[in-house]
ROBASE-988166 format. One line per 8 residues: number of its first residue (from 1); for each residue x, y, z of C-alpha. Coordinates in pm, 1 decimal. Layout:
<atoms>
NUM = X:Y:Z; ... $
</atoms>
This chain:
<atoms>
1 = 4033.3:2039.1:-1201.4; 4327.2:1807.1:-1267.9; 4360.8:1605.9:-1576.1; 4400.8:1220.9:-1632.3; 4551.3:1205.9:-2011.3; 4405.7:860.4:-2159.9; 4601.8:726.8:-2468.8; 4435.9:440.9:-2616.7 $
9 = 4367.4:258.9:-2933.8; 4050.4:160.6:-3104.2; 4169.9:-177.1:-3204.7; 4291.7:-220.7:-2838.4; 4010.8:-499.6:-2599.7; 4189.5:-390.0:-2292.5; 4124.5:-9.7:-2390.1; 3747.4:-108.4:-2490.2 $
17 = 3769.1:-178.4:-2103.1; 3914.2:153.0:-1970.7; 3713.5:316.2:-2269.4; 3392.2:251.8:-2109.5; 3492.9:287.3:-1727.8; 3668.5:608.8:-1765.7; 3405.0:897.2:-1774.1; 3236.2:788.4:-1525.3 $
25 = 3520.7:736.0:-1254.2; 3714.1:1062.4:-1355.8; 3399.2:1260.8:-1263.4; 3335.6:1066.2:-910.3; 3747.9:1213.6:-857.1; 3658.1:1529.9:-1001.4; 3914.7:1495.1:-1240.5; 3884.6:1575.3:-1606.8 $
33 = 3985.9:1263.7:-1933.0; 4208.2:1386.4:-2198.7; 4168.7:1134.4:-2474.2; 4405.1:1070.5:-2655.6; 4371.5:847.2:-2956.8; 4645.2:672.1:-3105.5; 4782.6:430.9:-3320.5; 5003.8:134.4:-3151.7 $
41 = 5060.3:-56.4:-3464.8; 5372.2:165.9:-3558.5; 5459.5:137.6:-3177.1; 5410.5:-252.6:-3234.5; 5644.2:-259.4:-3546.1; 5928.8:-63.5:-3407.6; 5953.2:-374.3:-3144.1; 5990.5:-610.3:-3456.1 $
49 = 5607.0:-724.3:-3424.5; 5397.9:-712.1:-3723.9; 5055.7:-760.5:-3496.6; 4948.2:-797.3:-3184.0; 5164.7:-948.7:-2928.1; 4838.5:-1155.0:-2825.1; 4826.4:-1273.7:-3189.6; 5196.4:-1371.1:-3167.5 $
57 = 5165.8:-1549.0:-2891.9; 4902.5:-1807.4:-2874.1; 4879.9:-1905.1:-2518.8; 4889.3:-1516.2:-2395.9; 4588.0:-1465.3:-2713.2; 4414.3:-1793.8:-2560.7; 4405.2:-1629.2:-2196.5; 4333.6:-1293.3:-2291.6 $
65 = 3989.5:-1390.5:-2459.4; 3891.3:-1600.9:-2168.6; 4004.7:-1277.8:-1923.6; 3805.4:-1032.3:-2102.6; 3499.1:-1237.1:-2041.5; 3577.4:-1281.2:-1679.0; 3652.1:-885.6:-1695.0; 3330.9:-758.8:-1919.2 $
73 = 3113.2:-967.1:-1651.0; 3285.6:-796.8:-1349.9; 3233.4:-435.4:-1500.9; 2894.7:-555.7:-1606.5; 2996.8:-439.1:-1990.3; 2848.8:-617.9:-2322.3; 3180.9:-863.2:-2463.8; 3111.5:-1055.5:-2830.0 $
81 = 3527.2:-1136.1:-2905.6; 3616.0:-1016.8:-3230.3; 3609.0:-1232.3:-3518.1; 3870.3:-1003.2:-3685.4; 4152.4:-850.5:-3426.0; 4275.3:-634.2:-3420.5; 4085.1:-413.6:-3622.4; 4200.1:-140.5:-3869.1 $
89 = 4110.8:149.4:-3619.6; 4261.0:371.2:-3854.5; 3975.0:618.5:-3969.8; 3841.9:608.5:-3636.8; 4112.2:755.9:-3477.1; 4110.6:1035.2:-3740.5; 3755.5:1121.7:-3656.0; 3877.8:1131.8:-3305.6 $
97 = 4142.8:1368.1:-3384.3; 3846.4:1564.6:-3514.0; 3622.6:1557.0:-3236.0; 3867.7:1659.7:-2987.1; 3691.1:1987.1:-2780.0; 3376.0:1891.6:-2901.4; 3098.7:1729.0:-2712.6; 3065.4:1436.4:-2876.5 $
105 = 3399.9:1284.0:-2905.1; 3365.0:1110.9:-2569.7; 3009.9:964.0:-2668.1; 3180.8:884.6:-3042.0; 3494.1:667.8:-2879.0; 3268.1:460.6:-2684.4; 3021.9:398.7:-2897.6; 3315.2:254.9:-3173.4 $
113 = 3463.8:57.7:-2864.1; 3110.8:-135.0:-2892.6; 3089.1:-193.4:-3233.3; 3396.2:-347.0:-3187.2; 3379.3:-487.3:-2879.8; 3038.5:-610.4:-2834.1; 2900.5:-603.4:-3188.7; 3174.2:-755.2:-3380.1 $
121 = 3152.5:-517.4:-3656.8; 3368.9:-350.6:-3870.4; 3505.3:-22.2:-3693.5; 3697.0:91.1:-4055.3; 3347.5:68.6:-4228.8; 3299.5:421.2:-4316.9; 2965.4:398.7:-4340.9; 2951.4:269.3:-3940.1 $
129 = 3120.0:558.5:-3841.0; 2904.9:806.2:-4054.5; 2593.2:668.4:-3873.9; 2773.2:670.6:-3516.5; 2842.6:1039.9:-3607.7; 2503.8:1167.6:-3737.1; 2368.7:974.3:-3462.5; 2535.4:1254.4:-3233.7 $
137 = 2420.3:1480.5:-3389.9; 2758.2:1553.7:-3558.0; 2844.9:1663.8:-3946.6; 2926.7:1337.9:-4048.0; 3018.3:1435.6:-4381.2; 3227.1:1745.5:-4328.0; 3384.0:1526.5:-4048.6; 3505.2:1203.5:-4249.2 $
145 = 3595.8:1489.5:-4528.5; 3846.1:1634.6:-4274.8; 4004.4:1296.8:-4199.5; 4133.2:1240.0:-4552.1; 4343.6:1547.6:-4576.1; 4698.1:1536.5:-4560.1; 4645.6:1769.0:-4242.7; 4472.8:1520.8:-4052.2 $
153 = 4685.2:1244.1:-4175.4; 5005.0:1395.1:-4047.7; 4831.4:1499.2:-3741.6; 4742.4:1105.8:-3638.5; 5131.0:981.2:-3735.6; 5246.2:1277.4:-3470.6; 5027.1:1164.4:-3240.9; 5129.5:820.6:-3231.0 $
161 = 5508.0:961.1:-3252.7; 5441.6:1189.1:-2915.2; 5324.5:844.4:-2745.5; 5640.8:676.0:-2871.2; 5869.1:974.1:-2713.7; 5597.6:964.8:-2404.5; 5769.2:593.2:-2352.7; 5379.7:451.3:-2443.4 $
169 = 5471.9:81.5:-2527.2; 5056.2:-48.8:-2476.0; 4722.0:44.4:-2455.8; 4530.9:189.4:-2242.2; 4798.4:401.4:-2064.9; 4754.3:680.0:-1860.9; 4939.3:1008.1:-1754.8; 4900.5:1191.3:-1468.3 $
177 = 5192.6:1482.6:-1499.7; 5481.8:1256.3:-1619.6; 5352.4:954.5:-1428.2; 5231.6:659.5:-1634.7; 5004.5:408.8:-1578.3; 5006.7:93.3:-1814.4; 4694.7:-140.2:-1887.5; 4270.4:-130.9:-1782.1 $
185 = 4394.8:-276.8:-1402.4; 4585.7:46.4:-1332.2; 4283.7:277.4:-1384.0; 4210.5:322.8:-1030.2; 4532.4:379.4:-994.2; 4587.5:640.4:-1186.1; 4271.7:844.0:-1018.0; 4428.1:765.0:-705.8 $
193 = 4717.9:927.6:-771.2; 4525.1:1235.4:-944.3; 4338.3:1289.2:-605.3; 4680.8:1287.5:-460.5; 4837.1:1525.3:-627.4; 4518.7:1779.3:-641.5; 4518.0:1758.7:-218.1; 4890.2:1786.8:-235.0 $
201 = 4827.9:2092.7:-424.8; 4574.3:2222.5:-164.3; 4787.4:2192.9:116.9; 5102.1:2398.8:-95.8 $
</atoms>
């Protein structure tokens, strides 16, 4: 089964997007999701921009908002914008370091997308992401334990330096081999080209 790699960031509305599309389009391709959380802040900052480029820029922030209604309605999704944004994402992330192999990591990442995206809640509360955990049946404790040692710490910061070297600039971005796909809009995209490549690898 080929593999779409998805690179995204909790804090990210436009990943929230992809986030909850994803699983469900991969397996109509037959294809399988890598996810791959990480953090674009440090991306962000290496540019010279202490936030988001949509909090920078006021008229980009002002027609984002209105095009993730527009978008949530076309994907038939749940949208509430953010009162905070973006979001310190940061423990999340490390629980999805945790969960990757597991069976709940996929459930876990879109569950936090809505209490971000669609609950305007607090997706650093630790307490938000216990219950999200044991919810999934998942060791919450033993989990958020593993996230504050220096192990899992350093294993988020390479992370987030393998999408720098990958050329990752946004989020969501996929990978299919070495090809990249920037932004929610090039999903299909992206599966398209998987479904090339696995029928071009037929025929060989």
């Amino acid at each position: 089964m080929n593999i779409i790699e998805f690179w995204f960031d909790f804090g990210s509305n436009y990943s929230y997007l992809s986030m909850m599309r994803i699983r469900r389009a991969a397996a109509a391709a037959n294809l399988r999701v890598e996810l791959k959380p990480f953090m674009l802040g440090p991306i962000f900052k290496s540019l010279g921009w202490e936030t988001s480029p949509f909090v920078l820029q006021t008229l980009k922030g002002d027609y984002v908002w209105r095009d993730m209604r527009r978008q949530c309605v076309k994907y038939g999704l749940r949208w509430q914008r953010p009162s905070l944004f973006p979001r310190n994402a940061l423990l999340a992330a490390r629980i999805a370091l945790q969960g990757e192999g597991t069976s709940w990591l996929e459930d876990f990442c879109e569950q936090v997308m809505l209490v971000n995206f669609a609950d305007d809640c607090e997706v650093g509360d630790e307490a938000v992401l216990a219950g999200i955990l044991a919810g999934l049946g998942a060791d919450s404790a033993e989990i958020i334990a593993a996230t504050k040692t220096d192990a899992c710490k350093a294993a988020l910061r390479a992370r987030t330096a393998d999408a720098q070297a990958r050329g990752i600039f946004g989020a969501p971005m996929f990978f299919v081999g070495d090809e990249m796909f920037w932004g929610n809009d090039r999903l299909e995209d992206a599966i398209a080209y998987a479904k090339t490549m696995v029928t071009a690898a037929g025929a060989a």
